[in-house]
C-alpha positions in Angstrom: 0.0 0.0 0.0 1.1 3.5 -0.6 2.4 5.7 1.8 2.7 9.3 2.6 6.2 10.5 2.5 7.2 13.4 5.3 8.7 16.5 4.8 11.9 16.7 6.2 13.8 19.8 4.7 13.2 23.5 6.1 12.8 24.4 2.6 9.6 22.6 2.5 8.1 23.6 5.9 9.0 27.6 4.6 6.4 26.8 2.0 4.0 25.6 4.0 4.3 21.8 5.4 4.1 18.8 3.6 2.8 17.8 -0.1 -0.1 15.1 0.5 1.6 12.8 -2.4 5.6 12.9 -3.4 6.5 12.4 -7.2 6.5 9.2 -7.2 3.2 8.5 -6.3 2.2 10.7 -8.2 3.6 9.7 -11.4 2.6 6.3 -10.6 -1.1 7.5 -10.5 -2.5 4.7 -8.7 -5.7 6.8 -7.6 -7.8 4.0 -5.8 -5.2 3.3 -3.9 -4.1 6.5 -2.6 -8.4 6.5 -1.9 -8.4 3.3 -0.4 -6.0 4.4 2.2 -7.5 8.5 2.7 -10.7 6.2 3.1 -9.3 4.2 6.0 -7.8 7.4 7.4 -10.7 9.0 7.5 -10.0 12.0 5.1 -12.3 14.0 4.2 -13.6 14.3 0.5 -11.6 18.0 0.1 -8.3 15.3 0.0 -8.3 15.1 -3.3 -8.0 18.1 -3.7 -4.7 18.7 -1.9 -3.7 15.8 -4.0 -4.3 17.5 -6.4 -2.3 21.0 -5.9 0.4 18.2 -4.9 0.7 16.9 -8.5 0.5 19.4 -10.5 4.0 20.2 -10.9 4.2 17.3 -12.4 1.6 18.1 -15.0 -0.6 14.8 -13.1 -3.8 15.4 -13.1 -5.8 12.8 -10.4 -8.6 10.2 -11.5 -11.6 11.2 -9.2 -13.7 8.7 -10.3 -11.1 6.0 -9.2 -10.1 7.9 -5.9 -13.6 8.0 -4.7 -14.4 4.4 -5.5 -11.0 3.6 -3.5 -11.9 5.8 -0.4 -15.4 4.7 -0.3 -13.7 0.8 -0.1 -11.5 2.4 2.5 -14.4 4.2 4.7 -15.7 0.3 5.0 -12.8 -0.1 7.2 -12.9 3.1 9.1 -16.4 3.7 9.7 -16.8 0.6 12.2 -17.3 0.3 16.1 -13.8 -0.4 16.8 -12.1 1.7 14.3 -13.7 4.6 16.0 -13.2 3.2 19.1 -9.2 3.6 18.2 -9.7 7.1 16.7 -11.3 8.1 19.8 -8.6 6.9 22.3 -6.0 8.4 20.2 -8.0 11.7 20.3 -7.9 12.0 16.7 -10.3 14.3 14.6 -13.5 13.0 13.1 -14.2 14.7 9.8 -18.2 13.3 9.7 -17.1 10.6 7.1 -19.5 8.3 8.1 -23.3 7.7 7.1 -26.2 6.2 8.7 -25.6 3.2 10.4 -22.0 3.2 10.4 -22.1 7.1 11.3 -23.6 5.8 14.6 -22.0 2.8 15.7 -18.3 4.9 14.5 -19.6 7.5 17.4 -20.5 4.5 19.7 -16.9 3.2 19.5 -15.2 6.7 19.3 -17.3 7.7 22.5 -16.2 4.8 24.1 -12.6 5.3 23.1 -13.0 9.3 24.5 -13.6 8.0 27.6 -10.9 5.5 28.3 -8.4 8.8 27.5 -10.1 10.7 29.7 -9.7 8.3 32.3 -6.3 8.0 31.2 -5.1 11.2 31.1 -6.6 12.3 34.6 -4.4 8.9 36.1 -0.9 10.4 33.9 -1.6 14.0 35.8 -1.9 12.2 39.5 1.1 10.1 38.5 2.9 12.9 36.9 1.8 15.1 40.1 3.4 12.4 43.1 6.4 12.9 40.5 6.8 16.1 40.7 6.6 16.4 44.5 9.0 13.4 45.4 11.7 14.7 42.9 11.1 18.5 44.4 11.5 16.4 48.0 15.0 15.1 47.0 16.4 18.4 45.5 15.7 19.9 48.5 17.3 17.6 50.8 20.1 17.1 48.5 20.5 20.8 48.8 19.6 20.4 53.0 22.4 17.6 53.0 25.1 19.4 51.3 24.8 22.9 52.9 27.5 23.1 55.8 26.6 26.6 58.0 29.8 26.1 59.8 31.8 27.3 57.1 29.3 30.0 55.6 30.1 33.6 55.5 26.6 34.4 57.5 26.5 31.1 59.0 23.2 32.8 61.0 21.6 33.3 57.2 22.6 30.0 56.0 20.7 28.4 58.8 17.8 30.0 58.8 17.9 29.2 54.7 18.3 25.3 55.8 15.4 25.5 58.4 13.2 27.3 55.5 14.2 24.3 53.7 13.5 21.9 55.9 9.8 23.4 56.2 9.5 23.0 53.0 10.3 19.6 53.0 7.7 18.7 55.7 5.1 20.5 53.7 6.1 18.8 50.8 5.9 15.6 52.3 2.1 16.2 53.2 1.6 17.4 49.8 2.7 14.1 48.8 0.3 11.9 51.3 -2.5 13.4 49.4 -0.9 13.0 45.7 -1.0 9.3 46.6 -4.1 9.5 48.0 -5.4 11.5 44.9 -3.4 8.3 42.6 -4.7 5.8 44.0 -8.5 7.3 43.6 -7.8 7.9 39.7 -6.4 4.6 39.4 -9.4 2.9 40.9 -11.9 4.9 38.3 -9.4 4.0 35.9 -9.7 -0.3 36.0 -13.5 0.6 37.0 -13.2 2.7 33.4 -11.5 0.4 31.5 -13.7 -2.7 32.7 -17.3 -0.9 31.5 -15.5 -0.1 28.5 -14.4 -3.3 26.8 -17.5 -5.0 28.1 -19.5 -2.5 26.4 -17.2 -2.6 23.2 -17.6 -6.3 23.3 -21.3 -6.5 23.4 -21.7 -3.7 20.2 -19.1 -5.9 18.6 -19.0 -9.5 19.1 -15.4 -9.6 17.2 -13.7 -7.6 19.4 -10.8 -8.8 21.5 -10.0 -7.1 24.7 -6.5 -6.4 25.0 -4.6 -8.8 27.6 -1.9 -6.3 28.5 -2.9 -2.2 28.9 -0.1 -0.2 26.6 -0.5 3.8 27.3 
């Protein structure tokens, strides 16, 4: 299957981002192909049309009839339960591709899929948050440890700087008590999130397989 290349030069970027198609694909012109794939992307019909700016340098003009028949094949693929169910975890944009049924049970799954990120992100902030607080806890104390008063200039400054310090630590510390607390809280909504989700994306579709091991 095709692919689209990326733009890597500065040149390129100066003249605003990346062609849809490179030369080669468009010289080799194989239009339901490049439709099949846009189709199970979920481009919008305006693709083409960027296609189209993209080729015409090279005097290639695309086949419409032959894209559209190819991304209509390809929207087969997207337009399902669990395709949108992927595009909505990801948190990718829905250009209202889909029709009728397979408009609905796409915004089922991408629902569904909004969800679980939510649930997600809010258990990366608490776990980003107890971070944050135990790595502040050791700078300070590594700062605490290694400042000797005895041998400062204003050894009366210097200690009142450590005990500052040292406050800080003890605040931090509590700070920290409830950053676990506040963890442990997102990561019980996030197994309760996870379990109503794949039972409900495996009753809408029977063929779905609930993944054995959680990748974030």
């Amino acid at each position: 299957m095709l692919k689209y290349v990326v733009c890597l030069t500065a040149v390129a970027l100066s003249l605003g981002g990346c062609a849809s198609l490179s030369k080669d694909q468009c010289l080799q012109g194989d239009w339901k192909g490049i439709g099949v794939l846009d189709g199970k992307e979920g481009r919008p019909e305006t693709r083409i049309e960027e296609h189209q700016k993209a080729c015409a340098k090279y005097k290639v003009i695309p086949d419409r009839a032959a894209y559209n028949s190819g991304r209509k094949e390809g929207l087969k693929t997207y337009c399902s339960v669990s395709s949108g169910f992927s595009q909505g975890r990801a948190d990718k944009r829905y250009y209202q591709v889909c029709s009728g049924r397979a408009a609905s049970l796409f915004l089922d799954g991408y629902n569904l899929g909004q969800t679980l990120r939510q649930a997600e992100d809010a258990n990366d902030d608490a776990e980003r948050e107890v971070s944050r607080i135990k790595d502040r806890i050791n700078r300070l104390q590594d700062e605490v440890s290694e400042t000797s008063c005895h041998d400062a200039k204003k050894p009366k400054e210097c200690r009142k700087d450590r005990r500052k310090k040292e406050s800080r630590i003890s605040e931090l510390r509590l700070d920290l008590v409830i950053a676990y607390a506040d963890l442990h809280r997102s990561e019980s909504r996030l197994n309760s999130t996870r379990s109503q989700v794949y039972s409900q994306m495996q009753l809408m579709d029977p063929n779905y397989v609930r993944p054995t091991v959680i990748y974030r």
